[in-house]
C-alpha positions as a LaTeX table, in Angstrom:
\begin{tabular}{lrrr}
\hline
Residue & $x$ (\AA) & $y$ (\AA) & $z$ (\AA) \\
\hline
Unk1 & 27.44 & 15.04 & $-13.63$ \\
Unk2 & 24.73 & 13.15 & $-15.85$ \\
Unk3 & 21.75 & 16.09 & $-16.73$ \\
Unk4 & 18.89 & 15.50 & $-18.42$ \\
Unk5 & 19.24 & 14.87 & $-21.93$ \\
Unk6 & 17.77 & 12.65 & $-24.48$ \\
Unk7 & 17.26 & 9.15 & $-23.70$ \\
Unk8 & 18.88 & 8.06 & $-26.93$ \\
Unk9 & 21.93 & 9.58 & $-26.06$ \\
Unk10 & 22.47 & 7.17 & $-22.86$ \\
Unk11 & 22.16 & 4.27 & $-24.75$ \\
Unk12 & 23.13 & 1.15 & $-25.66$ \\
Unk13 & 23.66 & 0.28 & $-22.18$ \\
Unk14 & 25.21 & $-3.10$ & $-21.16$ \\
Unk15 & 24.77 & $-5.19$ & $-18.17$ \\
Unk16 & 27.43 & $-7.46$ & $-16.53$ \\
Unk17 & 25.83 & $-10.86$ & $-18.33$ \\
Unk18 & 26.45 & $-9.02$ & $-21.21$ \\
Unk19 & 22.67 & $-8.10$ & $-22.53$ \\
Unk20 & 22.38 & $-4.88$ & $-24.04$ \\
Unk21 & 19.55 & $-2.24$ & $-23.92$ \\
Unk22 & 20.23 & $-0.42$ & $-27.46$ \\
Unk23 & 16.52 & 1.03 & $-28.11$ \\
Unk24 & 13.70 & 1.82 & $-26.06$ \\
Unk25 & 9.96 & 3.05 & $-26.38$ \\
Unk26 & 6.93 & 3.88 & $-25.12$ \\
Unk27 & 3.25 & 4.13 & $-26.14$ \\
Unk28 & 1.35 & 7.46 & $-26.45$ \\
Unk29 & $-0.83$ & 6.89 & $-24.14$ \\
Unk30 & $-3.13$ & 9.59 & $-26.21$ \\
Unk31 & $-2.80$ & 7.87 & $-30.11$ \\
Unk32 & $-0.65$ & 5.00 & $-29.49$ \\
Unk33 & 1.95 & 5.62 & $-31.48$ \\
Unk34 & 5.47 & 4.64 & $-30.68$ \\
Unk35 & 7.43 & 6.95 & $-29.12$ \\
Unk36 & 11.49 & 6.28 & $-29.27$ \\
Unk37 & 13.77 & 7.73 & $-27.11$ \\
Unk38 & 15.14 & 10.03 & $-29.59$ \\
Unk39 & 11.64 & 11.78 & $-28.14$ \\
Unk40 & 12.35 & 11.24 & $-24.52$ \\
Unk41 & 14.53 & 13.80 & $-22.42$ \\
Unk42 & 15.77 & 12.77 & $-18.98$ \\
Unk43 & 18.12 & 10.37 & $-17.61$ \\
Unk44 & 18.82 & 6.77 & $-17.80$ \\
Unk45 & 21.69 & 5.23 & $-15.86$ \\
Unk46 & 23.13 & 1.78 & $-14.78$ \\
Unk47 & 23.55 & 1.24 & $-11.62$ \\
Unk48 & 22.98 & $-2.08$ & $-9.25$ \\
Unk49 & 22.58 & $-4.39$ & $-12.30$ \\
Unk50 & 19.49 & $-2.16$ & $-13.39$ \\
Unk51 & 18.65 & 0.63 & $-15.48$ \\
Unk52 & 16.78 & 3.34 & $-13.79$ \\
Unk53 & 15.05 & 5.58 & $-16.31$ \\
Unk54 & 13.27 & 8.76 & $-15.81$ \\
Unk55 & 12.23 & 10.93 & $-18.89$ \\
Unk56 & 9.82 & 13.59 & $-20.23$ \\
Unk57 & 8.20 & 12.31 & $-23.97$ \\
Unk58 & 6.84 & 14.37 & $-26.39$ \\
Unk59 & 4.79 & 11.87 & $-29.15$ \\
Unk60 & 6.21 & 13.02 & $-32.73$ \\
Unk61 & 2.47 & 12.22 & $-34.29$ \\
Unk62 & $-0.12$ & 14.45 & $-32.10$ \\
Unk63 & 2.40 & 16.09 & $-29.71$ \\
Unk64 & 1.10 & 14.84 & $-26.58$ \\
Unk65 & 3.77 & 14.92 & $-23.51$ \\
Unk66 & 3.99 & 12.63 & $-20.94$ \\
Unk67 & 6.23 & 11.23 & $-17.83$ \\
Unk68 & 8.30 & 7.72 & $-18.13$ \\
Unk69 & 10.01 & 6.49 & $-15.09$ \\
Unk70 & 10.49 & 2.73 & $-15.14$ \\
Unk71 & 13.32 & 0.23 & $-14.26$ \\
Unk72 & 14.90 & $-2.17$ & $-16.74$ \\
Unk73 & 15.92 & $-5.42$ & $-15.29$ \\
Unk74 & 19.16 & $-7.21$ & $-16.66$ \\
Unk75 & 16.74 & $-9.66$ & $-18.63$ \\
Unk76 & 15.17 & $-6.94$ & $-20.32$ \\
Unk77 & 12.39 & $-6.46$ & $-18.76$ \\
Unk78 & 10.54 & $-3.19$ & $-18.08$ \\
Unk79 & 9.17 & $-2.37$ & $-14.78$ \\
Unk80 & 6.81 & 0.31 & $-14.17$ \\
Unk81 & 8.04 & 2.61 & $-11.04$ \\
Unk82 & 5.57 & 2.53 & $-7.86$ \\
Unk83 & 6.83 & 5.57 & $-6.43$ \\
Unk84 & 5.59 & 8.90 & $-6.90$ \\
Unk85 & 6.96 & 10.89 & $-9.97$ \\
Unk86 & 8.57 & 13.33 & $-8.18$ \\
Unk87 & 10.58 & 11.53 & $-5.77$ \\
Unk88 & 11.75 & 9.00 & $-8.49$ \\
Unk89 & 13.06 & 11.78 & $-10.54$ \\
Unk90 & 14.37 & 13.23 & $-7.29$ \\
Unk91 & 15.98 & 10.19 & $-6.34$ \\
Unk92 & 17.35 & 9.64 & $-9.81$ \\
Unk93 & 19.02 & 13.10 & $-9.82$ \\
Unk94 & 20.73 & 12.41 & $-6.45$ \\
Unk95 & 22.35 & 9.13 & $-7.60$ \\
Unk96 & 23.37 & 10.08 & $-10.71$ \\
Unk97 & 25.41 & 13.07 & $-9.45$ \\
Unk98 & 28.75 & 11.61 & $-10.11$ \\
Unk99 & 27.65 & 10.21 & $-13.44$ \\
Unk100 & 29.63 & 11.50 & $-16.47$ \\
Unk101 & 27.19 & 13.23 & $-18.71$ \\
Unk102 & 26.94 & 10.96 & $-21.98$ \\
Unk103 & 29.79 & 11.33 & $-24.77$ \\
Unk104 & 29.55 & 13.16 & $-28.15$ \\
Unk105 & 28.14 & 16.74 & $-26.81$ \\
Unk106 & 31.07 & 19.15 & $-26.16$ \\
Unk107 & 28.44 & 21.67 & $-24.97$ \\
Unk108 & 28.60 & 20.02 & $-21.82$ \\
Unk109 & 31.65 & 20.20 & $-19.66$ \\
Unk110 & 32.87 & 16.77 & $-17.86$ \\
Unk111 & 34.18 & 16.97 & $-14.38$ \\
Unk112 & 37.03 & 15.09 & $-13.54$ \\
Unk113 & 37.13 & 12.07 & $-11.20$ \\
Unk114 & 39.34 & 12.89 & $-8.66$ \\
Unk115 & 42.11 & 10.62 & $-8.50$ \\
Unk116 & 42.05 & 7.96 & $-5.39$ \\
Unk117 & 44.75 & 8.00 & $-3.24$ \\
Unk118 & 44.70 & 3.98 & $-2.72$ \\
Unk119 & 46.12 & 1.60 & $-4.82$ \\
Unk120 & 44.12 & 0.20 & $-8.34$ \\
Unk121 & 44.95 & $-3.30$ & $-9.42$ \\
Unk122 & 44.00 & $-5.02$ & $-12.23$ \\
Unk123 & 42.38 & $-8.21$ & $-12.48$ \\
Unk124 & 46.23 & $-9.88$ & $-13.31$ \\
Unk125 & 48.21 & $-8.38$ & $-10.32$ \\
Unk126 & 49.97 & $-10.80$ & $-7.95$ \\
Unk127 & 47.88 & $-11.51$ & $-5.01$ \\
Unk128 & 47.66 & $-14.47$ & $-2.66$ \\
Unk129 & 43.75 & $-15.16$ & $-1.48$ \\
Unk130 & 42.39 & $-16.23$ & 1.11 \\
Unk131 & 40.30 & $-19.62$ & 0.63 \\
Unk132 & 37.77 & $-17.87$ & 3.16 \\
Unk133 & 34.97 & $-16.93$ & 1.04 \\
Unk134 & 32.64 & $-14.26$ & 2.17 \\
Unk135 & 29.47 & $-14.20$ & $-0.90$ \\
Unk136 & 29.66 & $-13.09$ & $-4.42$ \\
Unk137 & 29.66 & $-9.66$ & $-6.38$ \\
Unk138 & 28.60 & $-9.58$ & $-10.03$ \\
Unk139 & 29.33 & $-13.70$ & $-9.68$ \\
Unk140 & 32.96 & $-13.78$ & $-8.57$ \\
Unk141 & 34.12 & $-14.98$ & $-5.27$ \\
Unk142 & 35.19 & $-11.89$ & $-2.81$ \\
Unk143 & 37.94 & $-13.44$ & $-0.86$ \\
Unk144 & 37.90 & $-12.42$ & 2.83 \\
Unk145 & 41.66 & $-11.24$ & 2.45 \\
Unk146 & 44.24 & $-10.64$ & 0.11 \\
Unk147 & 48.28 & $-10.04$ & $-0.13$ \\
Unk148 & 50.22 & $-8.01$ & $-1.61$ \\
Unk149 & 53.68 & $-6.98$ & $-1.61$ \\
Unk150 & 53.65 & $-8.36$ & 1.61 \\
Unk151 & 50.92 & $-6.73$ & 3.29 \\
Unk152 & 47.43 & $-8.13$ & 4.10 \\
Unk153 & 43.96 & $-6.33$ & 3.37 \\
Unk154 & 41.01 & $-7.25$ & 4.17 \\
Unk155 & 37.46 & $-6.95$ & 2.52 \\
Unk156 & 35.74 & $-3.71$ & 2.62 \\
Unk157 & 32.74 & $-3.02$ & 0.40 \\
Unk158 & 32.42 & $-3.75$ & $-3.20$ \\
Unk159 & 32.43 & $-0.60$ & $-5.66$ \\
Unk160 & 29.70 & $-1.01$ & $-8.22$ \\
Unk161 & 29.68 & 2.08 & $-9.86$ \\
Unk162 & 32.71 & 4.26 & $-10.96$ \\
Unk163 & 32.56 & 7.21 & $-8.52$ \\
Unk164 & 34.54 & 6.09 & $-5.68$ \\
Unk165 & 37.22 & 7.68 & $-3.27$ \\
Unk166 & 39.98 & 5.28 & $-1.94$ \\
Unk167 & 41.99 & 6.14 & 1.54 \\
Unk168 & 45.65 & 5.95 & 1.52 \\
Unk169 & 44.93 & 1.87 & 3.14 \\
Unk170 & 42.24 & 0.64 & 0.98 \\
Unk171 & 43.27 & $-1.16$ & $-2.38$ \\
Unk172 & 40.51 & $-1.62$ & $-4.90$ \\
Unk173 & 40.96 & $-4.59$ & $-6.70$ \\
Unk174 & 39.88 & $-5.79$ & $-10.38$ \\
Unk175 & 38.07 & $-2.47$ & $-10.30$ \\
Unk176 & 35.27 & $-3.81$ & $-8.10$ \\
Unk177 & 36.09 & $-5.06$ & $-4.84$ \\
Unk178 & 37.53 & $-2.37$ & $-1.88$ \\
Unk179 & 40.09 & $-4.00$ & 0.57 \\
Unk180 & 41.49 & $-2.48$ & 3.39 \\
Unk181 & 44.86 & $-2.63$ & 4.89 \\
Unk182 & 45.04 & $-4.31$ & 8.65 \\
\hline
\end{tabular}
């Protein structure tokens, strides 16, 4: 589970058209200084093409503390959050449950995915689809069927984060798109 820690330590993170958020900062609202992220504890996470970022900074120069929440947009762009600070951060918290808490601290302890019981194909497995297109996820086609090995699923949902659960008869394919046997 992702818990707060500092900002710096969730980043670089990369959307799916490849841009990369690597640094971030904020102004002291009290002397205007700069304040990094190295200065920020909270949580930042990807999740529906956006990063969703919700922090407590302390300014290095005169001390002050103050609350960030914002949303950065896959073009880079920072949003400020409309919603109250407390229901953001609550919010936050409750989708981020599943997160993995970032990598280099071995004071925290990972918990393990569990293991779907459905089948996981890659991107190259053998499947025959459909020509029927239903929309687009992260700008591929989601056929509205697919074979394999001679039995037929059909779309589901789409899976854009990593904490999913597959039933024995759904098949997530290319790590993205949930199909269901018929």
């Amino acid at each position: 589970m992702a818990r707060p820690d500092k900002i710096s330590r969730f980043l670089p993170l990369t959307f799916a058209n490849g841009n990369s958020v690597r640094r971030f900062g904020k102004h002291c609202p009290q002397c205007r200084t700069m304040v990094g992220a190295e200065h920020m504890d909270g949580i930042a996470s990807l999740m529906q093409g956006k990063i969703f970022l919700s922090a407590e900074a302390c300014c290095p120069q005169c001390r002050q503390r103050f609350p960030v929440a914002c949303v950065i947009t896959d073009d880079k762009r920072v949003h400020r959050v409309l919603l109250p600070l407390w229901i953001f951060r609550l919010w936050l918290r409750s989708a981020t449950r599943h997160d993995p808490q970032p990598a280099g601290d071995e004071n925290w302890d990972v918990e393990q995915a569990e293991t779907p019981q459905g089948l996981m194909l890659p991107a190259d497995a053998d499947v025959v689809r459909s020509e029927e297109i239903l929309g687009r996820f992260q700008g591929e086609p989601i056929s509205a069927w697919i074979e394999y090995q001679g039995q037929r699923f059909v779309f589901d949902r789409a899976a854009p984060g990593h904490n999913l659960t597959l039933t024995p008869s759904e098949l997530l394919l290319e790590g993205r798109l949930i199909y269901r046997q018929q």
